[in-house]
C-alpha positions in Angstrom: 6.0 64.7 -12.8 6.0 65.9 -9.0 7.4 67.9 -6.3 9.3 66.0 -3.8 9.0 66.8 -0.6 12.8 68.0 0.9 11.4 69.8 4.3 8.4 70.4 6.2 8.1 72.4 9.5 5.3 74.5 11.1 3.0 76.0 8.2 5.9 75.2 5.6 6.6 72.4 3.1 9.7 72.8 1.0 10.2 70.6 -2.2 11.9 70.3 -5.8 10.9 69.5 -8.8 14.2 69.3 -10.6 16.2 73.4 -10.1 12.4 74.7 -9.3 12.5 75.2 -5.1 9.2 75.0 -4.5 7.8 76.2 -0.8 4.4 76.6 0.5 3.9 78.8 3.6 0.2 78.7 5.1 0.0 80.8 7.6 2.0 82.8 10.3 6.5 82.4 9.6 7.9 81.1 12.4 11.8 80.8 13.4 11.8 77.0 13.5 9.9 76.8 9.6 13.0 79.0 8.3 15.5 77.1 10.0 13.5 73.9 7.7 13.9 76.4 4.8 17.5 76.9 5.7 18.5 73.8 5.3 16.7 72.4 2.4 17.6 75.5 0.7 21.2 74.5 1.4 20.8 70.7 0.4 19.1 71.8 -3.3 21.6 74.9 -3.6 24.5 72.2 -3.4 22.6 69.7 -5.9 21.5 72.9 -8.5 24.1 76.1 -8.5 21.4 77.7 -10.0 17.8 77.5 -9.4 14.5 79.2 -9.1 11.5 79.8 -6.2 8.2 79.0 -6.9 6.8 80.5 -3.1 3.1 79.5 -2.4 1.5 81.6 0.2 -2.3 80.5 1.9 -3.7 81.5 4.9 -2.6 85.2 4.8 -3.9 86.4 7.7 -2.4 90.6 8.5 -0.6 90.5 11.8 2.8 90.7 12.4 5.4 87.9 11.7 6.9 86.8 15.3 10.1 88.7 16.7 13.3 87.9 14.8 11.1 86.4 11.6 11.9 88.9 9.0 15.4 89.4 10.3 16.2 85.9 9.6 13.9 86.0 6.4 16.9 88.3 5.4 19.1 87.0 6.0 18.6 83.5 4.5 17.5 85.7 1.7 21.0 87.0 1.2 22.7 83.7 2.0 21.0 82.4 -1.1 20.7 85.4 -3.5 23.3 83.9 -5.6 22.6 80.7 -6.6 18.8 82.0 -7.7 17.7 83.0 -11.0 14.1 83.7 -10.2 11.7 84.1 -7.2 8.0 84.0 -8.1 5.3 85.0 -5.1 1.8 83.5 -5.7 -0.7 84.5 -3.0 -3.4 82.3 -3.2 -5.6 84.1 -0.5 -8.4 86.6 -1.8 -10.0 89.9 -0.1 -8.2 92.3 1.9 -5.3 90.8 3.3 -4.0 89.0 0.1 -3.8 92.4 -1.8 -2.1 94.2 1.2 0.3 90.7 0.9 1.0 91.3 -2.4 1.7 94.9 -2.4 4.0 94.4 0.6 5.9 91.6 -1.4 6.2 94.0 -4.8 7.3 96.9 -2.5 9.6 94.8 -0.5 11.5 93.3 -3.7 11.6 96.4 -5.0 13.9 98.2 -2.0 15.9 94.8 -1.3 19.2 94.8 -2.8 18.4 91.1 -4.2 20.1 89.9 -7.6 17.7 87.6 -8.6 14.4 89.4 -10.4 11.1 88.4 -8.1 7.9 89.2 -8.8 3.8 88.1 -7.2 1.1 86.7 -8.8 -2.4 85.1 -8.3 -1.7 82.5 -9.9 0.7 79.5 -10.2 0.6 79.1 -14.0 1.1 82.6 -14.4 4.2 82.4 -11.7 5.7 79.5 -14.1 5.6 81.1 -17.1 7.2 84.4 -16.2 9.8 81.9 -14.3 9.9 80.3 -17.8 10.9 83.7 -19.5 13.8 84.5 -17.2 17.5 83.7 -18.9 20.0 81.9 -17.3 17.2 78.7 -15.8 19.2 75.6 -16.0 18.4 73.2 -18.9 15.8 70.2 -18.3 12.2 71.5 -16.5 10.2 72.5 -18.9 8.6 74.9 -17.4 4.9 74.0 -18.9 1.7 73.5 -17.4 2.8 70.0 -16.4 5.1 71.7 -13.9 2.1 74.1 -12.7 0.0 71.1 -11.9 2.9 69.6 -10.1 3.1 72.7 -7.6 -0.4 72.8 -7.9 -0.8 69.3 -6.7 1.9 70.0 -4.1 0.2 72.6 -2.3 -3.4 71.4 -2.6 -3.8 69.1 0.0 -2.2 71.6 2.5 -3.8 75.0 1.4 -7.4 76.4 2.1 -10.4 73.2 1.4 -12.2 73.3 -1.3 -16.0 73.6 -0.5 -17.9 70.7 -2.0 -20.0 70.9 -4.8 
C-alpha cells in the first residue's frame, strides 16, 4: 500500500491513496503550490465524489503566508467543501510555532462555514483514526495503521531529517 504521487509544486506534494487526498506542505504556501492543489484536487474529486484530507504540515515557520495565499486557500476550500467528508491537520513541527499552528488551524475551522468536520493533530496515526470514525468515508481504505505508514512514508523523505543515531 502507498500514496501516489498526483502533484507536486513549491513546498507541496499532493497524492492518493484510494478517497484519502493526502498533501504535504513544508514550508511557506505559495500561489503556484495551490494552483498544484487546485488541480489535483479536481482530478481526485472527479475519480472519488467523496473523499477525505489527510494535510501534513513541516517546516512551520510564523510569518505571514504571501499576498493573495489565504484568499485563494478559501476559496479552493469552498470549491471543494462538498465532495469532502473529513479534513485532518497533522503538524508535525514541535516548540513554539507548531502550537501557535495548530491553535490557528482549530480556531480557523471553527469560524469557517465548512461542511466537512476538520480537526489537528500531532500525529498521523492519530489523524487516521479519527478520519476512520467519521460516517459517510467511501467503502475500500481501511483506514488502519497500514494507511498511516503509507502517509507516513509519503512525507518522510520530504519533511524535517532525521538526525542519525
Amino acid at each position: 500500500m502507498a500514496v501516489t504521487l498526483i502533484g507536486e509544486g513549491p513546498g507541496l506534494r499532493v497524492g492518493a491513496l484510494g478517497s484519502l487526498l493526502v498533501m504535504h506542505f513544508d514550508g511557506r504556501g505559495t500561489l503556484e503550490a495551490l494552483d498544484v492543489l487546485d488541480a489535483a484536487e479536481a482530478k481526485h474529486a472527479a475519480r472519488f465524489p467523496k473523499f477525505s484530507t489527510l494535510v501534513v504540515v513541516s517546516g512551520v515557520k510564523l510569518e505571514s503566508p504571501a499576498p493573495g495565499v489565504r484568499e485563494r486557500s478559501a476559496a479552493l476550500d469552498a470549491k471543494y467543501d462538498a465532495h469532502v467528508v473529513g479534513s485532518a491537520i497533522v503538524v508535525q513541527s514541535k516548540g513554539m510555532a507548531a502550537v501557535i499552528a495548530r491553535s490557528f488551524i482549530a480556531t480557523w475551522a471553527l469560524f469557517t462555514k465548512r461542511q466537512a468536520p476538520t480537526k489537528t493533530f500531532r500525529d498521523v496515526s492519530e489523524a487516521v483514526t479519527w478520519l476512520a470514525s467519521l460516517e459517510g468515508q467511501p467503502p475500500g481504505l481501511p483506514f488502519d495503521s497500514q494507511v498511516a505508514a503509507a502517509v507516513t512514508a509519503f512525507v518522510e523523505p520530504h519533511g524535517q531529517k532525521k538526525s542519525a543515531p
